[in-house]
N, CA, C and O of each residue as an XYZ file, in Angstrom:
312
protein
N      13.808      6.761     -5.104
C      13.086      6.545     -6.345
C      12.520      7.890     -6.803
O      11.647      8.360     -6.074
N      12.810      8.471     -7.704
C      12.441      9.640     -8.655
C      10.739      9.130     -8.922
O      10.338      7.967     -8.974
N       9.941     10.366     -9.063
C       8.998     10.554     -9.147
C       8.500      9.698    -10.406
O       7.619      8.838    -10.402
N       9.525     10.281    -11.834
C       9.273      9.010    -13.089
C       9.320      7.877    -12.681
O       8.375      7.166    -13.022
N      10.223      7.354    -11.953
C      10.228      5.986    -11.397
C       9.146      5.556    -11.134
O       8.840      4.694    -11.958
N       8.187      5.756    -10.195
C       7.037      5.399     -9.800
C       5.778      4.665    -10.448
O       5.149      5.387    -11.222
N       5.392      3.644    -10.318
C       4.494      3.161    -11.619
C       3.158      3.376    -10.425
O       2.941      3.223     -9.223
N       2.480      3.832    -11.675
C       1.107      4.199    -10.966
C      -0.082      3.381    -11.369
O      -0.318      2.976    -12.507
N      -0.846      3.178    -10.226
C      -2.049      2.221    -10.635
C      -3.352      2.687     -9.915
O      -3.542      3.756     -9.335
N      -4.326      1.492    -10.112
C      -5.542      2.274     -9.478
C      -6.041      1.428     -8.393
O      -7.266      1.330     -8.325
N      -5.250      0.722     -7.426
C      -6.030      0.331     -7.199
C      -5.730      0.934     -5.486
O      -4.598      1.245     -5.115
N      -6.688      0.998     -4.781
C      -6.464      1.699     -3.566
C      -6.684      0.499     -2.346
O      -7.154     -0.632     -2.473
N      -6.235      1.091     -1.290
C      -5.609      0.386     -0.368
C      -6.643      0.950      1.353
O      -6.267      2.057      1.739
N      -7.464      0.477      2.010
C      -8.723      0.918      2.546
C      -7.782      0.332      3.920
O      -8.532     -0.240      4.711
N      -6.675      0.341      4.270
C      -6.689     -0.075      5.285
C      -6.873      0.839      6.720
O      -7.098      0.297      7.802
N      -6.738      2.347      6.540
C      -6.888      3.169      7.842
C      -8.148      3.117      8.370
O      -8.513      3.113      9.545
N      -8.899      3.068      7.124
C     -10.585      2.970      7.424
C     -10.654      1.484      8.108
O     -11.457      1.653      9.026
N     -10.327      0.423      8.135
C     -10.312     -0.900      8.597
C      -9.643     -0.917      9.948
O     -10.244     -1.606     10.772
N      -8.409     -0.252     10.430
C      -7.873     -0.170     11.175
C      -8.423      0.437     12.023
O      -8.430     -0.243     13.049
N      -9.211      1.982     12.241
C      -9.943      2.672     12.689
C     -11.405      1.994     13.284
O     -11.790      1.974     14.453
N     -11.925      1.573     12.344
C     -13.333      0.400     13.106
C     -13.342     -0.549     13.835
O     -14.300     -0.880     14.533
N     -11.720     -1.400     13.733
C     -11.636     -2.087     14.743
C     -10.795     -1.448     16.046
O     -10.244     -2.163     16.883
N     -10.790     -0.357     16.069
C      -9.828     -0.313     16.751
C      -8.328     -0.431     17.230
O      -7.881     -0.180     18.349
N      -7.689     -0.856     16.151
C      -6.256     -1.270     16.189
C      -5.126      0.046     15.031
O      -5.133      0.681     13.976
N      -4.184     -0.310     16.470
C      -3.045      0.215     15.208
C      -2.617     -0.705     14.309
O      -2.973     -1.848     14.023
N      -1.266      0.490     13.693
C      -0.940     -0.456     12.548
C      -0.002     -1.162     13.216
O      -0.018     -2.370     12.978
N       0.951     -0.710     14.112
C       1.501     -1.720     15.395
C       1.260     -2.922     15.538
O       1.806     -3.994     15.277
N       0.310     -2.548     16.016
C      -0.556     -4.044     16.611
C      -0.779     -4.864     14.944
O      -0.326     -6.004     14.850
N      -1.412     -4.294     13.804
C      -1.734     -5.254     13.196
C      -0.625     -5.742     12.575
O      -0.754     -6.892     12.156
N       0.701     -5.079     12.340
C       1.931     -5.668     11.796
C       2.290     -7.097     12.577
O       2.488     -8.173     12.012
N       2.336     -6.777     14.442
C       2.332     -7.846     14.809
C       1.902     -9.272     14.505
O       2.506    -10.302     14.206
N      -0.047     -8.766     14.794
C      -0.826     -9.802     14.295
C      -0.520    -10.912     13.368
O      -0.640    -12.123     13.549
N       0.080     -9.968     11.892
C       0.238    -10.269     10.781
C       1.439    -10.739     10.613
O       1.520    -11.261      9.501
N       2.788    -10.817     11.432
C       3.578    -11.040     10.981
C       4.320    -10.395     10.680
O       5.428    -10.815     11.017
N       4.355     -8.984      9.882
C       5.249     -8.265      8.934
C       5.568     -6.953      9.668
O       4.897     -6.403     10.542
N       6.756     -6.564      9.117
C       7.847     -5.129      9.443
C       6.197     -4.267      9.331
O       5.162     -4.619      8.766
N       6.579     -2.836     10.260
C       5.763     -1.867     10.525
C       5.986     -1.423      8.936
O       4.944     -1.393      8.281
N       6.987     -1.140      8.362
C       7.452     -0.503      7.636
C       6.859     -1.252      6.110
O       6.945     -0.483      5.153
N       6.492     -2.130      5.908
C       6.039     -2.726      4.951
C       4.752     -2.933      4.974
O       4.278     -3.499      3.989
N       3.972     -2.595      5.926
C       2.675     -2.662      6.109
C       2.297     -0.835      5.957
O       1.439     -0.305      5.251
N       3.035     -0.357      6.657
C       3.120      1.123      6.278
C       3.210      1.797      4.691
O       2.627      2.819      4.329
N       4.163      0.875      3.798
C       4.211      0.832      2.184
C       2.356      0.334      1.722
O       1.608      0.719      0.823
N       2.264     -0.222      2.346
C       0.715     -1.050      1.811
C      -0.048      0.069      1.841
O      -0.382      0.713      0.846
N      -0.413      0.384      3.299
C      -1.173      1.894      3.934
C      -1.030      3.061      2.303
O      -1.769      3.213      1.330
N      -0.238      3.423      2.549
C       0.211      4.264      1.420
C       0.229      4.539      0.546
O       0.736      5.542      0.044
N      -0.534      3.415     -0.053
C      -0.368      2.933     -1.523
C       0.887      2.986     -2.144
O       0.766      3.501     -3.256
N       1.977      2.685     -1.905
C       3.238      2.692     -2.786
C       3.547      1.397     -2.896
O       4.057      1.055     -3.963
N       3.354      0.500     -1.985
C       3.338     -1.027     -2.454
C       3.019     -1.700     -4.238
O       1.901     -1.565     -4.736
N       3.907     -2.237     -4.834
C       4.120     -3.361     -6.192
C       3.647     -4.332     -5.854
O       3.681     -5.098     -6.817
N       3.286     -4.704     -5.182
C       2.413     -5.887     -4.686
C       2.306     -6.430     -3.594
O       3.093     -5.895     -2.814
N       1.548     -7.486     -2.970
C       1.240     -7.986     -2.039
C       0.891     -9.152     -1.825
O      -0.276     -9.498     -2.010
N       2.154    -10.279     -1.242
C       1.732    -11.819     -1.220
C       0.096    -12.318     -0.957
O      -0.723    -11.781     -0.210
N      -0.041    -13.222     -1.609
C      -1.691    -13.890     -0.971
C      -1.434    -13.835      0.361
O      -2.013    -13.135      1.192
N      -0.172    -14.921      0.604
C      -0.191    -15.555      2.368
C      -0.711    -13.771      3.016
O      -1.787    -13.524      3.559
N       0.042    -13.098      2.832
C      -0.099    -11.683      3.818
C      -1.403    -11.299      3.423
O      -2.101    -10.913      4.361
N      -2.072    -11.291      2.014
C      -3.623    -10.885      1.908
C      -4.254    -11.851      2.753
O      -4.513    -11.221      3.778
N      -4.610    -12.925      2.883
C      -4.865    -13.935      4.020
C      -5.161    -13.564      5.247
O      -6.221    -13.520      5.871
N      -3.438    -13.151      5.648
C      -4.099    -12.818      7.130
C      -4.021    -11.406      7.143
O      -3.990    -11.210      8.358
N      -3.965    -10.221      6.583
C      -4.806     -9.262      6.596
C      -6.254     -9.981      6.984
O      -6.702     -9.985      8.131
N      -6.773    -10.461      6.082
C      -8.574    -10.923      6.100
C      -8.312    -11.537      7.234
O      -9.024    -10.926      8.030
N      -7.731    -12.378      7.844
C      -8.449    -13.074      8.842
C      -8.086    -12.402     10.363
O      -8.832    -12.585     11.324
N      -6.724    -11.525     10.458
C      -6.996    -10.351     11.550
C      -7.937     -9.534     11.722
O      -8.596     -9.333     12.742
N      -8.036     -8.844     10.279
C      -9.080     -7.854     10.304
C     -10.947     -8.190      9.863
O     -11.920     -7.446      9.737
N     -10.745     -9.649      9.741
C     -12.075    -10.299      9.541
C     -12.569     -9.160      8.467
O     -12.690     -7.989      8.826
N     -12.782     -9.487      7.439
C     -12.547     -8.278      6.312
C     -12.516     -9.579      5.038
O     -12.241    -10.734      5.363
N     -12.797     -9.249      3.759
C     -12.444     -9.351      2.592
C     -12.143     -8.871      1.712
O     -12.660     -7.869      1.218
N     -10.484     -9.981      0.988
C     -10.126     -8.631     -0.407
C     -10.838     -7.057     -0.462
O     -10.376     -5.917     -0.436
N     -11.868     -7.494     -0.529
C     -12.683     -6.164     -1.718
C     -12.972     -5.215     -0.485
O     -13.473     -4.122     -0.752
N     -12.641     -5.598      1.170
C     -12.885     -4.710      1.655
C     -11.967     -3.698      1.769
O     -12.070     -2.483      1.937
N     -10.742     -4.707      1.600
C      -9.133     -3.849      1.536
C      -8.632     -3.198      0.532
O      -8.116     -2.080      0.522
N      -8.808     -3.955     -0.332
C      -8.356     -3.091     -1.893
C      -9.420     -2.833     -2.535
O     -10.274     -3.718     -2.513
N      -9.715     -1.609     -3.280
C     -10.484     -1.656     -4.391
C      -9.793     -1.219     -6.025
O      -8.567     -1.104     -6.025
N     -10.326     -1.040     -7.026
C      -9.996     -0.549     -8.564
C     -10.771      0.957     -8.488
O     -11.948      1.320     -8.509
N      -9.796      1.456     -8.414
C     -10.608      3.186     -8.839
C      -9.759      3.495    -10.060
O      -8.567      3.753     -9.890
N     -10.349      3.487    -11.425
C     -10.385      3.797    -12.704
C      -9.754      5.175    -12.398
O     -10.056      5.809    -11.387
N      -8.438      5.821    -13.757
C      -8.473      6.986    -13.454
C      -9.443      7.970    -14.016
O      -9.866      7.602    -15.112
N      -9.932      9.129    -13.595
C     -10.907      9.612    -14.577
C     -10.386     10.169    -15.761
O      -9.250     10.560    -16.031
N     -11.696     10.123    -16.589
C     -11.480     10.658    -18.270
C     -11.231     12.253    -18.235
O     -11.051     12.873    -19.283
């Protein structure tokens, strides 16, 4: 995917900081969760187009966490 390709947004993705406090890799939480390293790694990254509820779900309930702890809206600046 070419750089134009890329659609850009604001909203950011808090999971190293989440991962780090509890203690876990992303290993382990792909397990937890169900999903490819590699698609949880897209999330990490912010390059992810979206993200099923079911998988926002148990993000929150592995990482005992809510939405707003995982994602936030950072506006771009003026």
């Amino acid at each position: 995917m070419s750089p134009a390709e890329v659609e850009h947004h604001a909203i950011a993705v808090h999971l190293d900081e989440l991962l780090k406090a509890r203690g876990m890799t992303l290993a382990e939480l792909a397990d937890r969760v169900g999903v490819t390293n590699v698609n949880l790694s897209i999330l990490k990254n912010g390059r992810a187009k979206a993200i099923r509820f079911s998988t926002l779900t148990k993000l929150c309930e592995v990482l005992e966490c809510q939405p707003g702890d995982l994602l936030t809206y950072e506006p771009p600046a003026l």
